[in-house]
DORO-240921 format. One line per field, with one value per residue (C-alpha): residue number from 1; x, y, z; chain. Coordinates in steps of 0.25 Angstrom, whole numbers, plus 5000, padded with zeros to 4 digits. Example, Ala and Ser with C-alpha at 12.3 -4.5 7.8 and 13.67 -1.06 7.14 Angstrom:
<pts>
pos (1,2) $
px (5049,5055) $
py (4982,4996) $
pz (5031,5029) $
unit (A,A) $
</pts>
This chain:
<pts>
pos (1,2,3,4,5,6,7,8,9,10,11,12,13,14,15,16,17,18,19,20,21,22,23,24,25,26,27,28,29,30,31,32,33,34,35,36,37,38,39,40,41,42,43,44,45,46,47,48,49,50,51,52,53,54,55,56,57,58,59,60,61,62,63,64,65,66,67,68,69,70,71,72,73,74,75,76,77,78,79,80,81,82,83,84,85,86,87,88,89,90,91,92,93,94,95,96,97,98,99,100,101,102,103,104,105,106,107,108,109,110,111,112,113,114,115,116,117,118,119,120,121,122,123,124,125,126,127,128,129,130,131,132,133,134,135,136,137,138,139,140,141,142,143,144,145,146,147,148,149,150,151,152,153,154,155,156,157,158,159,160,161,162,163,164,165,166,167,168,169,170,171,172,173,174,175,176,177,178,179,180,181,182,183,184,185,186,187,188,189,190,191,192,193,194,195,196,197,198,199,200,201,202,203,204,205,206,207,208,209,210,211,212,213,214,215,216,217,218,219,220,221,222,223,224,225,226,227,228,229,230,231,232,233,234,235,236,237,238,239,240,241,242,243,244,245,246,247,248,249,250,251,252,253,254,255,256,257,258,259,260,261,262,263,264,265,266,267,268,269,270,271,272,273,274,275,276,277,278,279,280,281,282,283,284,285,286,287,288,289,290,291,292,293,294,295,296,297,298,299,300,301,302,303,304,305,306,307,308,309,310,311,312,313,314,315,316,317,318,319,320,321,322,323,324,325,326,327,328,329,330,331,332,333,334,335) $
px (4918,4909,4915,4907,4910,4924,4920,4915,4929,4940,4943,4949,4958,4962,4967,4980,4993,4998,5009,5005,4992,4991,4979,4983,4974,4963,4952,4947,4932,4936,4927,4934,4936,4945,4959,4969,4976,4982,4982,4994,4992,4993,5005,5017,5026,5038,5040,5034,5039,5043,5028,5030,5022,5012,5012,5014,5002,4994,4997,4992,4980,4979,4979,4970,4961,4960,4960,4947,4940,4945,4938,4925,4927,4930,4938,4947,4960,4972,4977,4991,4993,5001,5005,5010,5008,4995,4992,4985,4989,4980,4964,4957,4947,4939,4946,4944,4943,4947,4959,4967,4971,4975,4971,4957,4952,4955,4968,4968,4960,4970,4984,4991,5002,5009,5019,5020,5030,5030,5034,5046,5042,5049,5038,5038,5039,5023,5022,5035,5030,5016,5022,5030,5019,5012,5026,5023,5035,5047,5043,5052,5048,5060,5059,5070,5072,5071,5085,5090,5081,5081,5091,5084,5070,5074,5081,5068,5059,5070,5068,5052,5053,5065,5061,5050,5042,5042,5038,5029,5021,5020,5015,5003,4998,5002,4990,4995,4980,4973,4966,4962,4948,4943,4949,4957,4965,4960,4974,4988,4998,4990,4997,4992,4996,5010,5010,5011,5005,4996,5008,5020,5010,5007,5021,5025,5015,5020,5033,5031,5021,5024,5030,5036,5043,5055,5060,5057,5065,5077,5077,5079,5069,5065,5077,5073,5059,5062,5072,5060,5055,5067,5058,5049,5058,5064,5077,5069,5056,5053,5052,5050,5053,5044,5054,5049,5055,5049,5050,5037,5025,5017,5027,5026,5011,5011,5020,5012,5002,5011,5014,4999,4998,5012,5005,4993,4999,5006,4994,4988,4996,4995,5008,5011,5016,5023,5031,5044,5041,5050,5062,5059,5054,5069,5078,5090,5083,5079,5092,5096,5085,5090,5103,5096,5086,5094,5086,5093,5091,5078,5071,5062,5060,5045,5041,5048,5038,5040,5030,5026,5014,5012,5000,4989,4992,4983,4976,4976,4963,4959,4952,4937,4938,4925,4924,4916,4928,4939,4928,4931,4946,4947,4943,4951,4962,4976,4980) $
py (4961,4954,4954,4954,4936,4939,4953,4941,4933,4945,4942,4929,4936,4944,4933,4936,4938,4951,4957,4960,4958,4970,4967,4978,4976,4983,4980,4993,4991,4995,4993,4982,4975,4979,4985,4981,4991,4992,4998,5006,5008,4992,4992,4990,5001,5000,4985,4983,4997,4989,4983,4970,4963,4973,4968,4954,4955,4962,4949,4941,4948,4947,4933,4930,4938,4932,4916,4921,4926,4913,4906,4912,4912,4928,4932,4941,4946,4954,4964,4971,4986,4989,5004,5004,5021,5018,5006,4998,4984,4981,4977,4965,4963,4952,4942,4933,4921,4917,4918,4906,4900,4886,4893,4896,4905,4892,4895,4910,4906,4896,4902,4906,4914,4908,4913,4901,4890,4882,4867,4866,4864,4859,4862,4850,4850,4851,4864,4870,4867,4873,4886,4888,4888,4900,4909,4918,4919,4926,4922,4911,4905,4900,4891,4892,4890,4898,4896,4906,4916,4913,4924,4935,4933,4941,4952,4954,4953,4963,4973,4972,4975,4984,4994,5005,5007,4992,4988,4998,4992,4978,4985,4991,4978,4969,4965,4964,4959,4954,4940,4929,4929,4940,4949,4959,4963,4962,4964,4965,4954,4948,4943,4928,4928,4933,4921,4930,4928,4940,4945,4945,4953,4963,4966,4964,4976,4983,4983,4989,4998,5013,5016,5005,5002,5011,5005,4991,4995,4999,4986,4977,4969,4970,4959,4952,4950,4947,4936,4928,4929,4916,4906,4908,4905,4891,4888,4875,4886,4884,4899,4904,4917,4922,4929,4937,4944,4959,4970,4978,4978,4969,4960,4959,4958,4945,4939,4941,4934,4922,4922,4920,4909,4902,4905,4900,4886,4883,4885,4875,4867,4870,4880,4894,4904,4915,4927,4933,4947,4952,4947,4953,4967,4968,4974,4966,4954,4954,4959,4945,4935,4937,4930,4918,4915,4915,4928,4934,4948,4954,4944,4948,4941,4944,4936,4927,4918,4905,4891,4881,4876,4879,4879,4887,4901,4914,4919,4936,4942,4950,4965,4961,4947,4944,4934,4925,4925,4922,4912,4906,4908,4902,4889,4887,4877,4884,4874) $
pz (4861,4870,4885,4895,4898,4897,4907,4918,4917,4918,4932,4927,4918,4929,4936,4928,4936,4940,4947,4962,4956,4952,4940,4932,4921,4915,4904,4899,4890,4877,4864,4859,4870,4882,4884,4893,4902,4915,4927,4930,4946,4944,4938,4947,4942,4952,4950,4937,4929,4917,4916,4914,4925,4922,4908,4911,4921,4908,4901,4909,4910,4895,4894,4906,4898,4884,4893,4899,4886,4878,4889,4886,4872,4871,4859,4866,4860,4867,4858,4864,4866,4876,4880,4895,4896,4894,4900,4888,4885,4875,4871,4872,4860,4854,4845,4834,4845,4859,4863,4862,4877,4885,4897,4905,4918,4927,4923,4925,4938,4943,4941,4954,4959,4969,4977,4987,4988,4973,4972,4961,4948,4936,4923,4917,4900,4896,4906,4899,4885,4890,4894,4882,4874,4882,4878,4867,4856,4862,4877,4885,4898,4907,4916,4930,4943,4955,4957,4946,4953,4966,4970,4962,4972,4983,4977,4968,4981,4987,4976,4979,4992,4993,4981,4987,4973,4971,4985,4987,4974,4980,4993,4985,4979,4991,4998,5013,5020,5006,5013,5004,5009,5001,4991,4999,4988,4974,4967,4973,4980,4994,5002,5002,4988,4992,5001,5013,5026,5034,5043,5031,5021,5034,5036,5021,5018,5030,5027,5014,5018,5016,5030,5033,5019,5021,5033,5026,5016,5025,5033,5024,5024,5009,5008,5020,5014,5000,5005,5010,4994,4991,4994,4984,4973,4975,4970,4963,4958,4944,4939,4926,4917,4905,4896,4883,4872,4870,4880,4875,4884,4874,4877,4892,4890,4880,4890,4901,4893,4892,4907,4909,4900,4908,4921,4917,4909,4923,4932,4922,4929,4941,4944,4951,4946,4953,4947,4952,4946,4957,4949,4937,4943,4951,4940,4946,4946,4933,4927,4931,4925,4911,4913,4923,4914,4903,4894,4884,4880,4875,4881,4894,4908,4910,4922,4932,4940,4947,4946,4953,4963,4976,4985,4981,4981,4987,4974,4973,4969,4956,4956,4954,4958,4963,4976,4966,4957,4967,4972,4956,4959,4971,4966,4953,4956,4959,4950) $
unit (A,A,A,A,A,A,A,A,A,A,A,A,A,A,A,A,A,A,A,A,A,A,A,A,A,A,A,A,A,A,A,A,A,A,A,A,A,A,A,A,A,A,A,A,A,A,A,A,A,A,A,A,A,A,A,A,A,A,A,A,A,A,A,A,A,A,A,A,A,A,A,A,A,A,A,A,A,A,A,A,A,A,A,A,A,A,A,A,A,A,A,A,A,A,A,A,A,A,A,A,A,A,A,A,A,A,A,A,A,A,A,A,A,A,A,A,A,A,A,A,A,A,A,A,A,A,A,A,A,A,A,A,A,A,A,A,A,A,A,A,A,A,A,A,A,A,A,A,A,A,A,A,A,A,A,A,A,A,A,A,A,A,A,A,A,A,A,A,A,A,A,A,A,A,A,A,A,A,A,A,A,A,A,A,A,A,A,A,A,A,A,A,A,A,A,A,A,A,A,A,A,A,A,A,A,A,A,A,A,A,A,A,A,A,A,A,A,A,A,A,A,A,A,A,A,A,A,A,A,A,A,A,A,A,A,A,A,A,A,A,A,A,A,A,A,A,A,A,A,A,A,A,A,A,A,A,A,A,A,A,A,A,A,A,A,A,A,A,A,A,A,A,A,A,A,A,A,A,A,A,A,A,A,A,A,A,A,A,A,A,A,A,A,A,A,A,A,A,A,A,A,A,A,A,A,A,A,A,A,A,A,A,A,A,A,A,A,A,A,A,A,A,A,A,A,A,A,A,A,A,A,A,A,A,A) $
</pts>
């Protein structure tokens, strides 16, 4: 298979989302094609022991890949084979024809994280109908209010702080000095796009910081700074839940496809996404969703992320992004 144009476009598809930005993708040449695995030092073990932000993240990387190459008119074909021991998820190998797809690079280009303010948003009918038809049989998108979560918020940003292995993890990729001039960090959670200014991620990653952890711990301030986390998640936000039947691997992966497809259909039009992974990643938390959102047995919350606009949000750079690249980035419209 011919790859060497698609070879020139990969950092678009590595524009995919990720938790803590972590990339953990990797293309391995293969005859046929390429195998996908992943990186387990990129994998977020004490938060994510269950694997399903790795694979959701996977998914997404999945579908970034084959927009790009039905762009340029590459067959390209995703053919699923997961094994987690080994850190295989599958090959990519030529197909018959592109891939068929709504969306471009602009898109992949243009979506956003924001974890700014968002104005409140009601999705109006054509956008449900639009979403809908991105949910793969047995997937379910619900649509709520921050109101029915907003007390769950604090306890979740609590547990991140409060729990060593947990914290200790988002001290490795948070990046306390990355600037926006330059690419200071290549992967990992900067501080701009964590909507922190210079002195709060200075103490933030002090405070976590080996020696001082401890005594963070003992003080209480886990719960004095994960208070501050409410305002995020307005009472009136407009959040909403990918729920999926299956509990395989596979399955995590397929829908991580789909929540790239969502993310990328409401940055068509011009809307923010921002996922509440916390929630999910607390068990207490997460043994209460079910009954709020109404999910009945055998069926699985797989992400939680709220939407809406905001001003335009710090974007996080890419491993190999080149300065030219970003330059590319840079002026796509934030939609």
């Amino acid at each position: 298979m011919e790859l060497s144009a698609l070879r020139q476009h990969l950092w678009v598809a590595c524009r995919a989302p990720s938790a803590h930005n972590t990339q953990p993708w990797l293309l391995i040449d293969a005859p046929e094609g390429w195998r996908l695995e992943f990186s387990a030092a990129r994998h977020l073990s004490a938060s994510d022991a269950g694997h399903r932000d790795l694979l959701l993240s996977l998914g997404a990387f999945v579908e970034s890949l084959l927009i790009v190459a039905a762009e340029l008119r590459v067959s390209l074909q995703f053919e699923v084979d997961v094994d987690l021991e080994a850190r295989r998820l599958g090959s990519f190998t030529a197909g018959t024809q592109p891939y068929r797809t709504a969306f471009r690079s602009a898109h992949l280009l243009s979506r956003r994280t924001s974890r700014l303010p968002f104005e409140p948003l009601v999705p109006h009918a054509a956008l449900q109908r639009t979403l809908q038809a991105e949910l793969n049989p047995g997937e379910s998108l619900i649509t709520l209010k921050g109101a029915q979560l907003h007390d769950l918020l604090v306890p979740a940003d609590e547990y991140l702080l409060d729990t060593p292995g947990v914290a200790r993890e988002f001290h490795r990729w948070f990046r306390a000095c990355a600037q926006a001039s330059g690419p200071a960090a290549l992967d990992g959670l900067t501080a701009e796009c964590l909507g922190l200014g210079r002195l709060q991620s200075r103490t933030l990653s002090m405070l976590l910081s080996e020696g001082i952890y401890p005594w963070f711990r003992r003080s209480r301030l886990p719960r004095l700074l994960a208070r501050t986390s409410s305002a995020v998640l307005r009472k009136d936000t407009c959040v909403m839940a990918l729920v999926a039947e299956g509990s395989r691997p596979a399955d995590t992966l397929a829908a991580g496809r789909t929540l790239q497809r969502l993310w990328l259909a409401l940055t068509a039009e011009g809307i923010h996404t921002h996922p509440l992974s916390q929630i999910l990643d607390y068990p207490s938390t997460a043994a209460k969703l079910p009954a709020r959102l109404s999910v009945g047995e055998g069926r699985r919350i797989l992400s939680l992320f709220r939407v809406g606009r905001s001003a335009r949000p710090a974007v996080s750079w890419r491993l190999g992004e080149t300065f030219a690249q970003r330059a590319l980035l840079d002026r796509s419209p934030c939609r």
